[in-house]
N, C-alpha and C positions, 0 to 999 in steps of 0.2 A: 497354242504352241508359238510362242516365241521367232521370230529369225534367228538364223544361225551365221557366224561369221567363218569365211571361207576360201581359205589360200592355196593355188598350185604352186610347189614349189620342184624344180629340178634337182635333184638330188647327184653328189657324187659326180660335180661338174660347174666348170668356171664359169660356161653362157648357156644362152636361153636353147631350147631344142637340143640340149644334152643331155647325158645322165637319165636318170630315170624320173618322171613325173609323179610325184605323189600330193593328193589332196590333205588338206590338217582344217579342223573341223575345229576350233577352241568350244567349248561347252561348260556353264557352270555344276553341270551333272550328267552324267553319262543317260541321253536318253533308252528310250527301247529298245532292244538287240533288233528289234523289227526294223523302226524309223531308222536304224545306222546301217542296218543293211541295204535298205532303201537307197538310202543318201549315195552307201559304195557303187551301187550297182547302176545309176542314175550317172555318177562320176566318171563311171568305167577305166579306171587307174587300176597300175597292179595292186595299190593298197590307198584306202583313206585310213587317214589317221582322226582319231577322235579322244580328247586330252583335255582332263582336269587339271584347274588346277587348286594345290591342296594348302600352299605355303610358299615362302618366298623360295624360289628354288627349287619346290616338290611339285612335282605331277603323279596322277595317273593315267594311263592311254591305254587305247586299246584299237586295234589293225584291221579293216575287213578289206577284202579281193572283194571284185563284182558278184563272188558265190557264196563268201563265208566268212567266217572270222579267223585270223590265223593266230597261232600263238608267240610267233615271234616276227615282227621287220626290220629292218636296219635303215632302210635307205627313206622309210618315212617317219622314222623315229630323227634322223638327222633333217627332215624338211621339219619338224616338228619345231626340233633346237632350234632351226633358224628363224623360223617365224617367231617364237615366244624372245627367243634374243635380241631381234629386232625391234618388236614390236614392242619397249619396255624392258628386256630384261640385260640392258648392255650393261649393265652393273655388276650381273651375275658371272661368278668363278666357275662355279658350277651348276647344272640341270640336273636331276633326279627324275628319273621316271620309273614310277612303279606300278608292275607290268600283272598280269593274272597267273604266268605261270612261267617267265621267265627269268623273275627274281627283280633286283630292282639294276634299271640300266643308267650310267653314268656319263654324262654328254659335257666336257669341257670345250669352252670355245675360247679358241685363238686369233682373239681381235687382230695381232698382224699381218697372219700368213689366212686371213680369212678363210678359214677350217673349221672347222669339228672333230672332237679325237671321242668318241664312242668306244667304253668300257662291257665286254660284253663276258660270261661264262663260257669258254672255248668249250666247244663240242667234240667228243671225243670219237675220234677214227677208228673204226674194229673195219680188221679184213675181212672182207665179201668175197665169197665165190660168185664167178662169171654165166651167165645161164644165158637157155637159146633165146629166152625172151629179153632181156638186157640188148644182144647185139638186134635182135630183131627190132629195139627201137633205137639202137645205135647204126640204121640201115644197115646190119651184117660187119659194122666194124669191132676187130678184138680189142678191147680195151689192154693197156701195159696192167693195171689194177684194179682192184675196183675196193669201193670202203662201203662202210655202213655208219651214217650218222644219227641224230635224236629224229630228224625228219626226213632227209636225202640220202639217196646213192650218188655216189661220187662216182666218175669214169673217168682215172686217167687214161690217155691217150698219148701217141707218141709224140704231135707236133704242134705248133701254133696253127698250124694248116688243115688238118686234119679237123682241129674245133672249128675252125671259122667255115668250112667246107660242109660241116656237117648238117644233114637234113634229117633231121630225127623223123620218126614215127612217134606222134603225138599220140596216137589213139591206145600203143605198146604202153606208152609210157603213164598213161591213167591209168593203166592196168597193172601198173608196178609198188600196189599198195602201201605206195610212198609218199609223202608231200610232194615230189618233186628228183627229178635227176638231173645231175651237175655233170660238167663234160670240163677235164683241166687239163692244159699240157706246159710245160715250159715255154717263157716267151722269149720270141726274139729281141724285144727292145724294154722289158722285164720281168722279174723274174718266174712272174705264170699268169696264166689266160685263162678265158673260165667263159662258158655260158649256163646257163638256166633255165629250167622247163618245167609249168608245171601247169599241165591244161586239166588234172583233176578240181585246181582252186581258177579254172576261168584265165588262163593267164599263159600260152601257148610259149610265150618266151618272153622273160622276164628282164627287162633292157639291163638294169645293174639290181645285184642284189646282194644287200649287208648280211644280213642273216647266213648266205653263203658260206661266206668267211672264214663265218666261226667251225664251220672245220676244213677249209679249203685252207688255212694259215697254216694249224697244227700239219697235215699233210705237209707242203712244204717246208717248214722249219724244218719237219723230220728227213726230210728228203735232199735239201739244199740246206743241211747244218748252218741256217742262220734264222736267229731270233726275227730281224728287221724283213720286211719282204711289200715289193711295191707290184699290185697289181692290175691288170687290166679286163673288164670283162670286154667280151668281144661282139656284143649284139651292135645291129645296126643303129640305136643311139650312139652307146657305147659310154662307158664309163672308168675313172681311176681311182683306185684306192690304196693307202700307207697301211700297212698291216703290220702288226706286230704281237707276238708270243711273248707274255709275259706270268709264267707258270701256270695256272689253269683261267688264267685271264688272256682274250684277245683284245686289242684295243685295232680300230680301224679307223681311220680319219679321211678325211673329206672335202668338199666343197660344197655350195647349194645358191642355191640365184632363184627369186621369188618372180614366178610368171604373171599370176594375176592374183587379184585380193577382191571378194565381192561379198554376196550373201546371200544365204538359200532361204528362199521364201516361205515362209510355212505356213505365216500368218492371212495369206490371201484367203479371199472370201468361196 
C-alpha cells in the first residue's frame, strides 16, 4: 500500500482554529471501507473525507466519523473543494462530487470573496410531535417545534440563549434512532442559530455542520419568508454560513483555511 496524501482543513471559517476541522484524504481509488475507517478513526475528526478523482472537474468522495461512514457532509465536502482548488484546480468553474446516496453535489468557487457556494438537494421538513424522550435530552426543555428530516430532528427553540445554554443529554439523544438532533432559534446578530449532536456517529457535538442545512434553511425560509438567510452555528469553535432556498435546491457557501498538509504512512515496514 502506497502513502496517502493528507490535508486538515477548517471548514466554514476565515482563520486557523475555526470552523470545523475536516481531514481530505485525495486517493486514486477508494481503498477498503476497513483501511478508510481506519484512517477516520485514527484522525478522530467529525468527518474524513476520501475523493477520487474521475475527470477534470469530476470526483467521487465518500465521509467517515471516527465510527462510520455517513451518507452525506457538508463541511468536509467544502475542505475537499478547497484543497482540490488549491492544489491544481484554480482553473476550475466548477467541482462535481458524486456522492453514494446523496446524488451528485456541486461546489463553485469564488476566487474573490474566497468561498464556496455548495449545491445541495434541500431536505424536506415534516412536523414532529414532542415526546418525553426528545425534552429529556433537551434537559426538560419544551421545544416551540419540532420537525423530522432524511436524517435529524430539528428542536426549534425560543432563543439564541436558550441554544447556546443548552446541555443536552448525549446518552437520550443516541437513543433517538436518528443520525443526530439539531437545536435552532432565531438569532440576534442573524437570522438563526443552530447546534448539532450526534454521539450515535462518535461525534458529541459537531462544531459546524453543512449537512444541517439542508433542512435548517427550508425551515427558515418558511418561517422568516425569505429565500437568502445567513447563519450561525453556535458550538465553541463556532462557525458562518450564507444559506440560501432556491426551490428544492439549497446552496450554502462558506469559507475554509488549510491547517496542515502531510501523509499517512502505510508503506512502513
Amino acid at each position: 500500500m502506497h502513502n496517502l496524501p493528507l490535508y486538515q482543513v477548517d471548514a466554514f471559517t476565515d482563520h486557523l482554529f475555526g470552523g470545523n476541522p475536516a481531514a481530505v484524504v485525495p486517493v486514486p481509488a477508494f481503498p477498503s471501507d476497513k483501511l478508510m475507517q481506519q484512517i477516520a478513526t485514527e484522525n478522530n475528526l467529525s468527518e474524513t473525507a476520501f475523493v477520487v478523482i474521475r475527470g477534470k472537474g469530476k470526483f467521487d468522495i465518500r465521509w467517515f466519523t471516527p465510527t462510520t461512514e455517513v451518507r452525506l457532509c457538508g463541511h468536509a465536502t467544502l475542505a475537499a473543494a478547497h484543497v482540490l482548488y488549491r492544489s491544481g484546480g484554480g482553473d476550475l468553474e466548477k467541482l462535481r462530487f458524486r456522492t453514494r446516496e446523496a446524488g451528485t453535489i456541486t461546489v463553485t468557487p469564488k476566487k474573490a470573496e474566497g468561498n464556496y457556494t455548495m449545491s445541495f438537494a434541500a431536505d424536506k421538513p415534516e412536523k414532529h410531535r414532542s415526546s418525553k424522550k426528545l425534552r429529556g435530552a433537551l434537559a426538560g426543555l419544551k421545544p416551540v417545534e419540532v420537525y423530522a428530516g432524511q436524517d435529524d430532528l430539528v428542536a426549534v427553540l425560543k432563543s439564541e440563549e436558550q441554544v447556546r445554554s443548552l446541555e443536552p443529554n448525549f446518552h437520550v439523544i443516541e437513543r433517538l434512532k436518528r443520525r443526530g438532533l439539531i437545536v435552532t432559534a432565531p438569532g440576534r446578530d442573524c437570522d438563526f442559530v443552530s447546534r448539532c449532536f450526534y454521539p450515535a456517529y462518535g461525534i458529541n457535538e459537531d462544531p459546524v455542520t453543512g449537512s444541517a442545512h439542508t433542512i435548517l434553511t427550508p425551515i427558515w425560509a418558511k418561517r422568516l419568508k425569505k429565500k437568502k438567510l445567513t447563519a450561525r452555528q453556535v458550538s465553541a469553535r463556532g462557525g458562518t454560513l450564507a444559506c440560501e432556498l432556491r426551490g428544492k435546491k439549497v446552496r450554502i457557501s462558506g469559507q475554509a483555511i488549510t491547517y496542515l498538509s502531510g501523509q499517512i504512512l502505510l508503506d512502513r515496514p
